[in-house]
GUSE-593603 format. One record per atom (N, C-alpha, C, O): residue number from 1; atom name; x, y, z. Coordinates in nm, 2 decimals, decimal comma, padded with zeros to 4 digits. Example, Ala and Ser with C-alpha at 12.3 -4.5 7.8 and 13.67 -1.06 7.14 Angstrom:
residues 2
   pos   site       c1       c2       c3
     1      N    01,32   -00,57    00,78
     1     CA    01,23   -00,45    00,78
     1      C    01,32   -00,33    00,78
     1      O    01,42   -00,33    00,85
     2      N    01,28   -00,22    00,71
     2     CA    01,37   -00,11    00,71
     2      C    01,29    00,00    00,79
     2      O    01,34    00,11    00,80
end
This chain:
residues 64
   pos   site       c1       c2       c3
     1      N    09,36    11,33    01,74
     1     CA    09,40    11,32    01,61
     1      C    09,47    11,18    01,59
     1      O    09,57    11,15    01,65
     2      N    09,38    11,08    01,49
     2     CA    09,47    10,96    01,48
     2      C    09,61    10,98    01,42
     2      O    09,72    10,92    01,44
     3      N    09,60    11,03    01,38
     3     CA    09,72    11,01    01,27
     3      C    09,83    11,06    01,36
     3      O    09,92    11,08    01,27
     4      N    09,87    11,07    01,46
     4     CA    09,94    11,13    01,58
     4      C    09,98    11,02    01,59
     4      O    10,09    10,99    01,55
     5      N    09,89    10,91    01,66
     5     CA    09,93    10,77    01,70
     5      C    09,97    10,70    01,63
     5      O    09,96    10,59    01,68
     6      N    10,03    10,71    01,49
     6     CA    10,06    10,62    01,39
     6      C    10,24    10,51    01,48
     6      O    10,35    10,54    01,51
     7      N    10,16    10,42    01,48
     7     CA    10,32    10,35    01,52
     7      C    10,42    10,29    01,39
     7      O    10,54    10,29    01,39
     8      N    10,36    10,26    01,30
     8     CA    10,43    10,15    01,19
     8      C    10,35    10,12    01,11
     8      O    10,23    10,10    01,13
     9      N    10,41    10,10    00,99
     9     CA    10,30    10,06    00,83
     9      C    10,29    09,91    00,92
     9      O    10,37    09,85    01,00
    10      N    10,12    09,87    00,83
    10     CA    10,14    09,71    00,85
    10      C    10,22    09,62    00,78
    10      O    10,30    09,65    00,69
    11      N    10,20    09,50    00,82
    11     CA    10,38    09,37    00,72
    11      C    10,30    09,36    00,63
    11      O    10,38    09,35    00,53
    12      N    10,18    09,36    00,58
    12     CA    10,16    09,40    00,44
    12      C    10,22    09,49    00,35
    12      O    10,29    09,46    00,25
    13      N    10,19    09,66    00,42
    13     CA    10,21    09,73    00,32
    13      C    10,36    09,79    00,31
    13      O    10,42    09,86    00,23
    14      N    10,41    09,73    00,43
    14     CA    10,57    09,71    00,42
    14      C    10,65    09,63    00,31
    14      O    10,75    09,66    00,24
    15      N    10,57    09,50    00,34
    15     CA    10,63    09,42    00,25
    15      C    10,57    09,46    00,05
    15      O    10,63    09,41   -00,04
    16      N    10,45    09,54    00,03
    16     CA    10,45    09,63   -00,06
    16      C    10,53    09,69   -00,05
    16      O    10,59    09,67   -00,15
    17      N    10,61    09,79    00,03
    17     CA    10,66    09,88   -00,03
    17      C    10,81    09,87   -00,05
    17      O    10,88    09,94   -00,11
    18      N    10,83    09,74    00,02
    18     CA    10,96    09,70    00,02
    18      C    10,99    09,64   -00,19
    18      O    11,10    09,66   -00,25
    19      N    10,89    09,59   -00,23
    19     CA    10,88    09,53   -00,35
    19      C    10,85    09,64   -00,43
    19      O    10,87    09,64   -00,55
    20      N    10,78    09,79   -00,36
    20     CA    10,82    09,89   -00,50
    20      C    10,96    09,92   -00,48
    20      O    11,02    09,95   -00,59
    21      N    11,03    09,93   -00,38
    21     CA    11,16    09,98   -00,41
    21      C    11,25    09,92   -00,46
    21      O    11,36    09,96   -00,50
    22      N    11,21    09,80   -00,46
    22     CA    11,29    09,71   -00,51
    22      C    11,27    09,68   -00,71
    22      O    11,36    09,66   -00,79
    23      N    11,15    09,70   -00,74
    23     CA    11,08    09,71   -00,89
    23      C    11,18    09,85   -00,92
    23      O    11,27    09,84   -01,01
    24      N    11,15    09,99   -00,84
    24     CA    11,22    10,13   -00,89
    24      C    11,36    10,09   -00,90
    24      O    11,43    10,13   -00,99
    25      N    11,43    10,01   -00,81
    25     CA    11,59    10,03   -00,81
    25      C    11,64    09,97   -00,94
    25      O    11,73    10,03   -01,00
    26      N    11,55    09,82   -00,98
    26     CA    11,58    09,81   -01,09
    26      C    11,61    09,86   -01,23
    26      O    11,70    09,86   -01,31
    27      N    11,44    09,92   -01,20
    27     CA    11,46    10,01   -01,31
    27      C    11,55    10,17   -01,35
    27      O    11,62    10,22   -01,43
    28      N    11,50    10,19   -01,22
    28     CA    11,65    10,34   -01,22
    28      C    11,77    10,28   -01,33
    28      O    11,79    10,32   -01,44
    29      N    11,84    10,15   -01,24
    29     CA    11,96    10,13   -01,27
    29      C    11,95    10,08   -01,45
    29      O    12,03    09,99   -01,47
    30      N    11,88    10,11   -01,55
    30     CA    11,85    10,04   -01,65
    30      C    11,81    10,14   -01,70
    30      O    11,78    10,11   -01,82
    31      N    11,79    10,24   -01,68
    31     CA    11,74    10,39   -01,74
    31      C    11,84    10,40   -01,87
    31      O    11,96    10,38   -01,89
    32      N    11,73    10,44   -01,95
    32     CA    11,86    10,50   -02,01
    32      C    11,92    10,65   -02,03
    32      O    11,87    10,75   -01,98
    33      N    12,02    10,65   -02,10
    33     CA    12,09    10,79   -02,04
    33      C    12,06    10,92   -02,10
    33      O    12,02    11,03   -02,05
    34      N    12,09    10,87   -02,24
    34     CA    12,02    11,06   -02,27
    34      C    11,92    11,10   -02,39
    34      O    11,88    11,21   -02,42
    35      N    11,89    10,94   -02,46
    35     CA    11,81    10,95   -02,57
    35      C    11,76    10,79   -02,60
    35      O    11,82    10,69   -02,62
    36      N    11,64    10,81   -02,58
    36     CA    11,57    10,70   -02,61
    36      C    11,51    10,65   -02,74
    36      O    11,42    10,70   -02,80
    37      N    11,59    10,55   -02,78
    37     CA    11,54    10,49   -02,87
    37      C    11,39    10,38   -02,87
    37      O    11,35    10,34   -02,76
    38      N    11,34    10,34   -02,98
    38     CA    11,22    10,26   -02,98
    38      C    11,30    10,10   -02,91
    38      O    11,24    10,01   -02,86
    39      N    11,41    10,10   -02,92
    39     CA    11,40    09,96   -02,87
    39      C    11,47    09,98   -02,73
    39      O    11,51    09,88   -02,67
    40      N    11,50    10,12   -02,66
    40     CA    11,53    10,16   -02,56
    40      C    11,40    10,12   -02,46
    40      O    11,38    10,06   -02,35
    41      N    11,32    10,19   -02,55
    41     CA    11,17    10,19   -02,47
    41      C    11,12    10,06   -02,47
    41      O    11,05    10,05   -02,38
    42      N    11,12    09,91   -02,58
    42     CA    11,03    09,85   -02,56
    42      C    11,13    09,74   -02,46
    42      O    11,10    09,64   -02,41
    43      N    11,26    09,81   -02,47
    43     CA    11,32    09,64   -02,34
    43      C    11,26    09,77   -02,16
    43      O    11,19    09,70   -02,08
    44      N    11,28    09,85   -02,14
    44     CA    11,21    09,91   -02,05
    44      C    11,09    09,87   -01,99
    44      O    11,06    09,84   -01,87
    45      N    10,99    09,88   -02,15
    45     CA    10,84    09,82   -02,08
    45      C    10,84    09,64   -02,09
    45      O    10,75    09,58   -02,02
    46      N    10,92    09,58   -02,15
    46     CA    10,93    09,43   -02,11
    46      C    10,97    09,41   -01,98
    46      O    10,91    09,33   -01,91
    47      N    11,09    09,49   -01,92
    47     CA    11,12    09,48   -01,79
    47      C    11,04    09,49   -01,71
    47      O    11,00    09,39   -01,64
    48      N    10,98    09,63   -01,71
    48     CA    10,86    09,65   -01,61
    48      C    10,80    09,49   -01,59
    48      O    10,80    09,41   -01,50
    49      N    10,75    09,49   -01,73
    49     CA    10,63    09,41   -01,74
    49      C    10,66    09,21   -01,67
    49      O    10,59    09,12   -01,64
    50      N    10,78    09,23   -01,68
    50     CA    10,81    09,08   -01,57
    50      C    10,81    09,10   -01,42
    50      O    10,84    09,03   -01,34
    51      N    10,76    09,23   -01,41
    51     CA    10,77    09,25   -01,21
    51      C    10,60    09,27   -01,23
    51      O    10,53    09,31   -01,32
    52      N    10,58    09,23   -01,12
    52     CA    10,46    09,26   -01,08
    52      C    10,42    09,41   -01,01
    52      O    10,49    09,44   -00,91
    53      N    10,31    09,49   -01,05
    53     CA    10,31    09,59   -01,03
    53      C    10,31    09,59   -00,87
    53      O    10,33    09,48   -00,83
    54      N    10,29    09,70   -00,78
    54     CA    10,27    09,70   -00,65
    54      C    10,20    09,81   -00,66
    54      O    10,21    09,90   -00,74
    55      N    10,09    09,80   -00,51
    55     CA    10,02    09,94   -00,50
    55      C    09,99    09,94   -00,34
    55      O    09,89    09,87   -00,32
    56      N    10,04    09,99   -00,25
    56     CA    10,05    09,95   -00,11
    56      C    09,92    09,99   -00,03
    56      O    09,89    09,95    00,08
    57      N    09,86    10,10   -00,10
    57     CA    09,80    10,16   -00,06
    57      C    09,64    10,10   -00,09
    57      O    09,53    10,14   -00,03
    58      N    09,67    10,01   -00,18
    58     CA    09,49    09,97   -00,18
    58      C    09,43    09,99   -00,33
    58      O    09,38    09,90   -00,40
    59      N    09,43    10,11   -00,36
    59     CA    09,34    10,16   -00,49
    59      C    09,42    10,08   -00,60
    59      O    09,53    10,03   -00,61
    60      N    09,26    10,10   -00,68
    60     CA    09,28    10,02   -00,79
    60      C    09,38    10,09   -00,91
    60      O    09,39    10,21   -00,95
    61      N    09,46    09,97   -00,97
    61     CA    09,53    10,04   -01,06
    61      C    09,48    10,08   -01,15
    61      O    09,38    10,03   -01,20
    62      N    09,56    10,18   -01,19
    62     CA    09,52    10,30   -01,29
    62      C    09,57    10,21   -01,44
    62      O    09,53    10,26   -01,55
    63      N    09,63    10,13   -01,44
    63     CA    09,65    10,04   -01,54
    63      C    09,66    09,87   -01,61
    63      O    09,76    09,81   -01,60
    64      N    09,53    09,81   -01,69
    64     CA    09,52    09,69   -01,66
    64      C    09,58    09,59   -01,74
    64      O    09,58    09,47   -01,71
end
């Protein structure tokens, strides 16, 4: 069973995954709290939208 022998993600998909946690922490901290307004939502998706998406795993994104 390969998957037994797994020693370590590669410095690629480390360094992906190191930059999604780093994209989520941001945004966590910027959530808003209990009601979303329209301009709640569009500084949200401007945020997103200055990070570069990450996908560590390879497949194509689901969004272009």
């Amino acid at each position: 069973m390969e998957w037994l022998e797994f020693n370590r993600w590669s410095p690629d998909v480390q360094t992906r995954i190191a930059l999604q946690v780093a994209r989520l922490n941001e945004v966590s901290v910027h959530l808003p709290k209990t009601q979303v307004t329209a301009t709640q939502a569009y500084h949200l998706q401007s945020m997103l939208r200055r990070h570069a998406s990450t996908n560590p795993w390879g497949h194509p994104s689901a969004e272009s």
